[in-house]
C-alpha positions in Angstrom: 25.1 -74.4 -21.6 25.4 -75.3 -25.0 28.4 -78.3 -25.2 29.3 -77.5 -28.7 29.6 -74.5 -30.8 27.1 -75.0 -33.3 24.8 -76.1 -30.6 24.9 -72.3 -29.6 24.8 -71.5 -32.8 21.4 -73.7 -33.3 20.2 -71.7 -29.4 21.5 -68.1 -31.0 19.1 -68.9 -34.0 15.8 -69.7 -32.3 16.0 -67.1 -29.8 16.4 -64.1 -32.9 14.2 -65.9 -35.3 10.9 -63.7 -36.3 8.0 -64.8 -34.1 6.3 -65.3 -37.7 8.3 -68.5 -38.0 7.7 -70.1 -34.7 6.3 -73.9 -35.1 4.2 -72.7 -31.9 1.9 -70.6 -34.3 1.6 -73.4 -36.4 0.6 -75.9 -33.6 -2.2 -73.3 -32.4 -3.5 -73.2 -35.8 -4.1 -76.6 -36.3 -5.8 -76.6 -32.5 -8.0 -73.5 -34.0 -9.2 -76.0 -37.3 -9.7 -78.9 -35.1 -12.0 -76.8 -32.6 -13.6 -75.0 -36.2 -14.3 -78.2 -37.4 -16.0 -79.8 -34.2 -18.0 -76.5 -34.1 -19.2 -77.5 -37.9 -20.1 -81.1 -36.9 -21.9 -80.3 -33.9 -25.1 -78.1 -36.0 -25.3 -80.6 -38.5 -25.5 -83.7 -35.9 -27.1 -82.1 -32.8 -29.3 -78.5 -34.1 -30.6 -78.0 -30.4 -27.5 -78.0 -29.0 -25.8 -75.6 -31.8 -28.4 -73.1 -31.5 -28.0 -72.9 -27.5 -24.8 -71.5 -28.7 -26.8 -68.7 -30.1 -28.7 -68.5 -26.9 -32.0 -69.2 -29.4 -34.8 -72.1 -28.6 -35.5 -74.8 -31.6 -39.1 -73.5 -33.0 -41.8 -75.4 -32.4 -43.8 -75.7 -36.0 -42.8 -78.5 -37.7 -41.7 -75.9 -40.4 -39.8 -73.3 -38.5 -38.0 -76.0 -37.3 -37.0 -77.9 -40.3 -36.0 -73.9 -41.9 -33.5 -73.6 -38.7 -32.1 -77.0 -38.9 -31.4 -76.2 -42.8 -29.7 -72.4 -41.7 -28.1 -74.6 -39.0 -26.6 -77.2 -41.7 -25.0 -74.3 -43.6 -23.6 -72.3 -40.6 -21.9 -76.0 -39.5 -20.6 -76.4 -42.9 -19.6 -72.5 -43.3 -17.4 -73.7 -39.7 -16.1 -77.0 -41.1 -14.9 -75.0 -44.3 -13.3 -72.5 -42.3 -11.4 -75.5 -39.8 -10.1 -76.8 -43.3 -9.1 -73.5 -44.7 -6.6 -73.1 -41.2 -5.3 -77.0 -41.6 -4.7 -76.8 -45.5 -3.2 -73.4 -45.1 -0.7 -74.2 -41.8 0.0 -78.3 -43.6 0.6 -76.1 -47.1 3.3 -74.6 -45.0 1.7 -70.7 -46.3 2.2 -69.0 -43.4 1.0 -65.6 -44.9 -2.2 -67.0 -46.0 -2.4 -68.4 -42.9 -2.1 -65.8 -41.1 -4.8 -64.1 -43.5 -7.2 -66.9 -43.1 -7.2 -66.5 -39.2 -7.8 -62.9 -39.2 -10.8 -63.5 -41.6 -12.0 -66.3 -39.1 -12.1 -63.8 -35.8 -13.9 -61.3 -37.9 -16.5 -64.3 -37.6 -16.8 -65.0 -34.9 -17.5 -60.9 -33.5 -20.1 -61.1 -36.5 -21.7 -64.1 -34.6 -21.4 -62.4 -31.7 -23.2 -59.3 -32.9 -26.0 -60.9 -34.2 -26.2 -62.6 -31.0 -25.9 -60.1 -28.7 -28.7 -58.3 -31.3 -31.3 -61.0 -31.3 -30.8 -63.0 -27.9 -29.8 -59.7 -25.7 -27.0 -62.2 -24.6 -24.8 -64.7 -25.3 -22.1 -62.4 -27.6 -19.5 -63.8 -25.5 -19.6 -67.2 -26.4 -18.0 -66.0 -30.1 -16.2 -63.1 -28.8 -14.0 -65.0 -26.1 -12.0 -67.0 -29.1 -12.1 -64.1 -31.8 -8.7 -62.2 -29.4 -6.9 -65.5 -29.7 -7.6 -66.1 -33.3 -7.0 -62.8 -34.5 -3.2 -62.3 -32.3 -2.6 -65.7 -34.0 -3.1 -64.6 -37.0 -1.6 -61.5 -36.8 1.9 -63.1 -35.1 2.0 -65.3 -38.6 1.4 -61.9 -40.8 4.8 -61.0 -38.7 2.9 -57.8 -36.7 5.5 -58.6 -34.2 9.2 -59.2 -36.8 
């Protein structure tokens, strides 16, 4: 129980405030650019790795391989972008944009998993599992649920 008035007051508030506005969205966000960002690192420092992500085997020829480790550079830098886009957006305080930037970022990740899914015959999941989370986010912040 509250032990003043104002302290209800303060309870009232938070419990009737638009689920746009919650500080938990924010928080999620900035787990979603740190994960985004991680994602970009990892192509550009470890290729083999990255492209097991895609369920796809490093070429042998000396030039196929240099070609993929190029594509591989932009997709991790097309991540890292995307993980900055989220933080600048949620530190900026624009929640809006925010939310905007999310949505755009799950429509991503079921485009990676679609080409996936089309070239490997597997491995769609591995984008698709996050795209839900990112996307509800997102949508919260546009206030889908005020």
């Amino acid at each position: 129980m509250p032990e003043t008035e104002s302290e209800g007051a303060r309870v009232s508030d938070h419990l009737t405030m638009p689920v746009s506005q919650s500080t938990s969205l924010i928080i999620i966000a900035y787990v979603f650019a740190t994960v985004l960002i991680g994602f970009g690192i990892n192509p550009i420092v470890q290729p083999d790795v990255a492209l097991s992500f895609f369920e796809m085997q490093m070429p042998a020829s000396a030039a196929d391989r240099k070609l993929v480790e190029a594509l591989l550079q932009v997709y991790g830098a097309r991540d890292v972008f995307m993980g900055l886009a989220i933080g600048i957006s949620a530190y900026a305080g624009h929640r809006r944009i925010l939310g905007w930037v999310l949505l755009a970022t799950s429509f991503v990740a079921i485009a990676d998993g679609v080409i996936t899914k089309g070239y490997a015959g597997t491995g769609e999941w591995n984008h698709w599992g996050y795209a839900p989370m990112v996307a509800i986010n997102g949508g919260l912040l546009l206030g889908i649920l005020d």
